[in-house]
N, C-alpha and C positions, 0 to 999 in steps of 0.2 A: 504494500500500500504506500509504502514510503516512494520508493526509487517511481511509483508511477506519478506522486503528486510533486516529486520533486521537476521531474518529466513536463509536467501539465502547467507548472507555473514558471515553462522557459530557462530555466539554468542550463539545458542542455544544447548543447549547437552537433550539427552532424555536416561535415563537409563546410563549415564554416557559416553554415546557418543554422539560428536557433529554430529547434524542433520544439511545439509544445504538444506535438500528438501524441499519448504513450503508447499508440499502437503503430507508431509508425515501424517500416521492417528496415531493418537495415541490410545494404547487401554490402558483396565482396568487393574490400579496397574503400567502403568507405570509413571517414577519420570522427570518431566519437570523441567530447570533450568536454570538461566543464564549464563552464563559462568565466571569464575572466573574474568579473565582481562576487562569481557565486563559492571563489575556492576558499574564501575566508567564511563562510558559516558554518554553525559548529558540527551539524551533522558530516559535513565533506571533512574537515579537519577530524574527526572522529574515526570515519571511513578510512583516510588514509592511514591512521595507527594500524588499521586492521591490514594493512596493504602485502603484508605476508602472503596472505591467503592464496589458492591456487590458482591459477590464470590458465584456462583452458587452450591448448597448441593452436587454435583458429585463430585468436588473438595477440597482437601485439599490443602492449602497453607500455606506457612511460609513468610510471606513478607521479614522479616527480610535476611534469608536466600536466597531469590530469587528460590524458589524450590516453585512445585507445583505436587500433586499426584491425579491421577484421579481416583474415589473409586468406580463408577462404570457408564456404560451408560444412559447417559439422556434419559429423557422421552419425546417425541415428544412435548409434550408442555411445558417444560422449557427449548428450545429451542429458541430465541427470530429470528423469521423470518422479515424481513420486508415487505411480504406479509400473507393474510388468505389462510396456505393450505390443500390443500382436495387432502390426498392421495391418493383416492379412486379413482378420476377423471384420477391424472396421472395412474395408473395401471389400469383402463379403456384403457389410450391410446395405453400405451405402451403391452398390451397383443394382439392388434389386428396382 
């Protein structure tokens, strides 16, 4: 709920312009970033303490800089679901 309302009230720029859709999609080679005025608030300066954390191989980051570039589309299984899915099943359904 966070990262989408953070989304929604413009902090985020994508390809050097701010995005305020959280459903916009991003694709490959484009550059995700925080917004310059937005890396001093406390939630982002919070975020970065956590900057350890694992950064999936489709993305490049710069923590420092608040930039991240997406190098190309994941693979369905480094995709972390929080259920087991069988695509197969849905496009069983959804062909009928």
């Amino acid at each position: 709920f966070a990262a989408r309302q953070f989304v929604n009230h413009g902090h985020i720029k994508v390809n050097g312009r701010r995005v305020n859709i959280a459903s916009y999609q991003v694709k490959v080679g484009d550059v995700v970033e925080i917004k310059e005025a937005s890396r001093q608030l406390v939630i982002v300066l919070e975020a970065q303490g956590l900057a350890e954390r694992d950064v999936p191989d489709f993305y490049d980051v710069d923590h420092s800089k608040g930039v991240a570039k997406m190098t190309r589309i994941p693979l369905p299984s480094e995709v972390p679901y929080p259920v087991q899915m069988e695509p197969n099943l849905v496009i069983e359904f959804y062909s009928r």
